[in-house]
N, C-alpha and C positions, 0 to 999 in steps of 0.2 A: 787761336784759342776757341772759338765760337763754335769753328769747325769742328772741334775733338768735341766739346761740351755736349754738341746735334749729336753725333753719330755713340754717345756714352747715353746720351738719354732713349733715344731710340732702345740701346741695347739692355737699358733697365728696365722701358718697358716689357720687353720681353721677357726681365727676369720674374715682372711682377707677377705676371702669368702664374711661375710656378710654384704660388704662395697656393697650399690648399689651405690653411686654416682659416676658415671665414669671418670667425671676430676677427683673428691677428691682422686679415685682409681688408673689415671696416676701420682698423685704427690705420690702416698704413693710409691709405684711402684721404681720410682726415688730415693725416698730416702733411699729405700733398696738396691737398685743397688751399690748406694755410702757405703753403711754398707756393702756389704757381699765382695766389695772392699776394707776394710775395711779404704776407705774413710771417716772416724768419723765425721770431722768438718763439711764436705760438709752435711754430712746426718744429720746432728743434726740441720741447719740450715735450710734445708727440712723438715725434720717434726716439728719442728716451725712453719713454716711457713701453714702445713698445719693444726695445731694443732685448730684454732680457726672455722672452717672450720668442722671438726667432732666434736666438742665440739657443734655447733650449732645443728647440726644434729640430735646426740644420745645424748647429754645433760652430764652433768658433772658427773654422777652419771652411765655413759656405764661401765661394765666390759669387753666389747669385744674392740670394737673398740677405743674409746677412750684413755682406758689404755694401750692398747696397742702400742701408741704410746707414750704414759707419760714414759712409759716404755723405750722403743729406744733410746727415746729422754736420759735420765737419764745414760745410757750404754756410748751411743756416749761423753756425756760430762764427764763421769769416765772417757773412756779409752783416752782423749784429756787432764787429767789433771783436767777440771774445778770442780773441788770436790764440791765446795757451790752452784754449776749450778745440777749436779749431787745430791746432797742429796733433793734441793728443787723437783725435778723432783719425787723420789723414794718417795716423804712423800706426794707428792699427790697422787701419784696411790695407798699407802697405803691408804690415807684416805677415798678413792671410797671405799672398802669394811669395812671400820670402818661403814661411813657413815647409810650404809649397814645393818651393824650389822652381815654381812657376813667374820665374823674373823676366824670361825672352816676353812679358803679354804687352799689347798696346793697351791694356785698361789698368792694367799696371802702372806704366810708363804718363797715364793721365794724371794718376794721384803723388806723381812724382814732380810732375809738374808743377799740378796743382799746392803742393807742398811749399816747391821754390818759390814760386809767385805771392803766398804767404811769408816766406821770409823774407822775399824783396820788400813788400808793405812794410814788414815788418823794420826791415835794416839791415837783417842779418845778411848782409852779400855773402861771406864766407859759409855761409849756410846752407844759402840757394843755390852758388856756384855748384857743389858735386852733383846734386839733383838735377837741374836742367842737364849737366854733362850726360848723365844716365838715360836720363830720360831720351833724351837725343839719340844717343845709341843704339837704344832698344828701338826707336821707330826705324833708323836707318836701317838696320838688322830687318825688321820684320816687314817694314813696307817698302824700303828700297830708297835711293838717294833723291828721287824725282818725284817722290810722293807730297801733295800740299800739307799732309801733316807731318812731317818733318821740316818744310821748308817753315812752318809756325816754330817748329822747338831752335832752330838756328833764330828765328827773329826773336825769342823771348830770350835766350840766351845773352845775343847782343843787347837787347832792351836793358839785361842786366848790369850786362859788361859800360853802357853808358852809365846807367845812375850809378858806378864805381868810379869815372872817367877815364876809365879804362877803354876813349875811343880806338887806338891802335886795334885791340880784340873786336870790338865791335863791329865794325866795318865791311873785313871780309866776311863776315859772319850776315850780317844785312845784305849785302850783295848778292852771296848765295840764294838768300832764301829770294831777294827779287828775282834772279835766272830764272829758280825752278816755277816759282809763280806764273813769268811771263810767259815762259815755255809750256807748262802743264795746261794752266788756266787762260792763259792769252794775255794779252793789253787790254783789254778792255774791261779784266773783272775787280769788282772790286777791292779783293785781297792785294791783287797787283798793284792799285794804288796807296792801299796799303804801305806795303812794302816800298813803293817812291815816297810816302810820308814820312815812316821811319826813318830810312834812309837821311832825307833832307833836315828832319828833328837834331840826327846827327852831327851833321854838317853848320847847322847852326849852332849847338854847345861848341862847336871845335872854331864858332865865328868863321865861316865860310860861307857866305854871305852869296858868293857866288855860285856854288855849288849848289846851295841850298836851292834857291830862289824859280828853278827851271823845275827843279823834282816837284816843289809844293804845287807849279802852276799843272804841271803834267797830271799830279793826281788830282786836283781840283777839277780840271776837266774832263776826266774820265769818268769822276763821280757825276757829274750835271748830268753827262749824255747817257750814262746807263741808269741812273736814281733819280735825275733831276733835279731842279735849280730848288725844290720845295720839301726836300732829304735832309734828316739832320745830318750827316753827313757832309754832306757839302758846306753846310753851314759851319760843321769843322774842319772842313780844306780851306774856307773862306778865313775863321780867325786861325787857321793854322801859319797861312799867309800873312794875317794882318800881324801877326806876332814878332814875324822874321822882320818885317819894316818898322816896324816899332823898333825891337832890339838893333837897327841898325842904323837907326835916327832916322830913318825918312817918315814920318809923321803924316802925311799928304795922302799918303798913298795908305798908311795903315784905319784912318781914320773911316773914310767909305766900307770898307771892307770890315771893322765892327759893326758896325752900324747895320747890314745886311744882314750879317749871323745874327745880329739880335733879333730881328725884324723876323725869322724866319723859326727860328729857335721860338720865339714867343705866339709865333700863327700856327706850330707843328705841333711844339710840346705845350705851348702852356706857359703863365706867368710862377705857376710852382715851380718847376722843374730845377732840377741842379744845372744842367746844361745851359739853359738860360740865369741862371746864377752867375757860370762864369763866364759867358760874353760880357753882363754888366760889370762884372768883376775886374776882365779885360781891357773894355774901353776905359775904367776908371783909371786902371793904371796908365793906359796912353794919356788922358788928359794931367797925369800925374807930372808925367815927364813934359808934354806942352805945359806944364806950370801954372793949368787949372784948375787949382783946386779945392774951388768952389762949385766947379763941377764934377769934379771926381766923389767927393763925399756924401752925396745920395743917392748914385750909383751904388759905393760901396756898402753904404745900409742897407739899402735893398737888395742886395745878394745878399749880406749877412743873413737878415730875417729871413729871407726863402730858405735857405741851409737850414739856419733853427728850424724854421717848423718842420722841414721836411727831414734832415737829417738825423734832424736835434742838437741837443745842446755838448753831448759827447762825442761826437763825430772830427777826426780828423781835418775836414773840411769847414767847419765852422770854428775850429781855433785858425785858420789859416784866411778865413773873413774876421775874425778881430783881430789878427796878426797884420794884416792891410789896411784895414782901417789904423791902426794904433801907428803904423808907418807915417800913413797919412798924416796925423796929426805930432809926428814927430819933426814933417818936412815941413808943417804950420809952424813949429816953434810953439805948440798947445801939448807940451809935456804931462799936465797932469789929467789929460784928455786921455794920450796914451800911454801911459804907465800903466793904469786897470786893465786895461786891454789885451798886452804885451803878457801879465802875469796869467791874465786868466786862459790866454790861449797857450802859455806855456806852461799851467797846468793841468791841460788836458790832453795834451800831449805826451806830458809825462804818464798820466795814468793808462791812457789807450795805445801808445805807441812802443812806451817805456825809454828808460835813460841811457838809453845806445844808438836810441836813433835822429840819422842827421837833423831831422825836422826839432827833435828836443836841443837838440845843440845849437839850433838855429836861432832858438828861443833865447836861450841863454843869451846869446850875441846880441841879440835885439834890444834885449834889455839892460845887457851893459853897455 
């Protein structure tokens, strides 16, 4: 995904280029300032506003300029949450090259992507299923079966096909994209390990514990020797591992191995950070299960508060820090600790994610 994103921004800058109009060209300007700040709201708002303004210009049917900013615009209201602002955004720039009849493009095939990966957030698996199928198609077609961005549209596809538990599908679909990885780009890169994490993610929803357990170690050390032991990265091969041990009771071994990712996570990124959110997050649930949980509970706070401020108070991820904590104090036997808790994070669910998705139904369960 990272991959397509480089090689789509590269090829926007070049569209930027062939903006003549030089106000329309100070507001785009603006509202990239605000994106690479990663100012969302502000820049979503900006290229709104400059939206009607190039549409007059290059007309509704530009692939350079115009979608290009249908495009931003569609990114900025993903990563803000507004998903039905987001999706209308992505199904217009798709329909410039339907329109077109220019569907073989691989920048096509990106917002088709792009699309499905919003309704996977979203829930809608039946949604995202034909889009990644497409999408997939169009890159084989156009870059050929051994190209690394196809071996990405087979791994997001399975990525799918598990949050449906649909591992059967998944599987040979993860494997592929590891060959063409290991072949294309070597053992050594770090997509390839990648592609061994997934891979092992898999295997442990399916509790294969054994299966699992060599992949996580394999890319864990792929990562160290090309990124190093001081890479957030590693520090996610690190509780990637510490996960699988946990989930499969050996506590011993999962314990050290938080404890590292925290350690590295908070000297790399930072005590804000989300990523260091959820190692503290993590280790709280391990001492959950060790059945302390007098030390799990300000743990859990403290990733709560990091989420608020930095996510805020709407953010998926922070109904899922009062969703844990409220756990917590449900395996206290402190019910009226989390009942508020329970409702509040499955209120915000309901309004950011909507009432089809697993996470809202998860809520429900929790509170009855």
């Amino acid at each position: 995904m990272k991959t397509i994103k480089i090689i789509f921004l590269v090829f926007l800058i070049f569209c930027s280029l062939l903006i003549s109009n030089s106000l329309i060209a100070q507001d785009i300007d603006k509202a990239f300032e605000y994106f690479d700040r990663e100012q969302y709201e502000k820049a979503a708002t900006e290229f709104e506003n400059v939206l009607p303004a190039i549409e007059k210009e290059y007309g509704q049917n530009d692939t350079t300029n115009y979608s290009k900013i249908l495009f931003y615009t569609a990114v900025c209201y993903e990563k803000t949450l507004y998903y039905t602002k987001a999706e209308n955004y992505y199904l217009k720039y798709i329909s410039i090259y339907e329109n077109l009849g220019d569907t073989l493009n691989f920048f096509y095939s990106i917002s088709l992507n792009n699309l499905a990966e919003l309704y996977r957030t979203m829930g809608y698996y039946e949604k995202a299923e034909p889009l990644h199928i497409q999408a997939m198609n169009i890159r084989k077609e156009v870059l050929g079966e051994k190209h690394p961005d196809y071996a990405t549209s087979l791994s997001n596809l399975a990525v799918l096909y598990r949050h449906m538990g649909n591992y059967e599908k998944a599987e040979p679909l993860y494997i592929e994209a590891m060959n063409i990885r290991k072949e294309v780009l070597g053992e050594k890169h770090p997509d390839y390990a990648l592609s061994l994490n997934n891979l092992a993610l898999l295997y442990s929803d399916m509790v294969n514990y054994e299966k699992a357990e060599p992949l996580y170690i394999e890319a864990m050390n792929i990562i160290k020797e090309v990124l190093g032991e001081k890479h957030p990265n590693y520090a996610t091969s690190l509780n990637n591992l510490a996960e699988l041990y946990r989930t499969a009771g050996d506590y011993e071994k999962a314990k050290p191995l938080y404890i590292q990712a925290i350690i590295i996570y908070k000297e790399v990124l930072g005590e804000k950070h989300p990523d260091y959110a959820t190692s503290l997050n993590n280790l709280a649930s391990l001492y959950i299960n060790m059945g302390y949980y007098e030390k799990a509970e300000p743990l859990y706070i403290e990733a709560m508060n990091i989420i608020k401020e930095v996510l805020g108070e709407k953010h998926p991820n922070y109904a899922t820090s009062l969703n844990n904590l409220a756990l917590l104090y449900n395996n206290m036997g402190n019910y009226e600790k989390a009942e508020p808790l329970y409702i509040e994070a499955m209120n915000i669910r309901k309004v950011v994610l909507g009432e089809e998705h697993p996470y809202y139904a998860l809520s429900l369960n929790n509170l009855a």
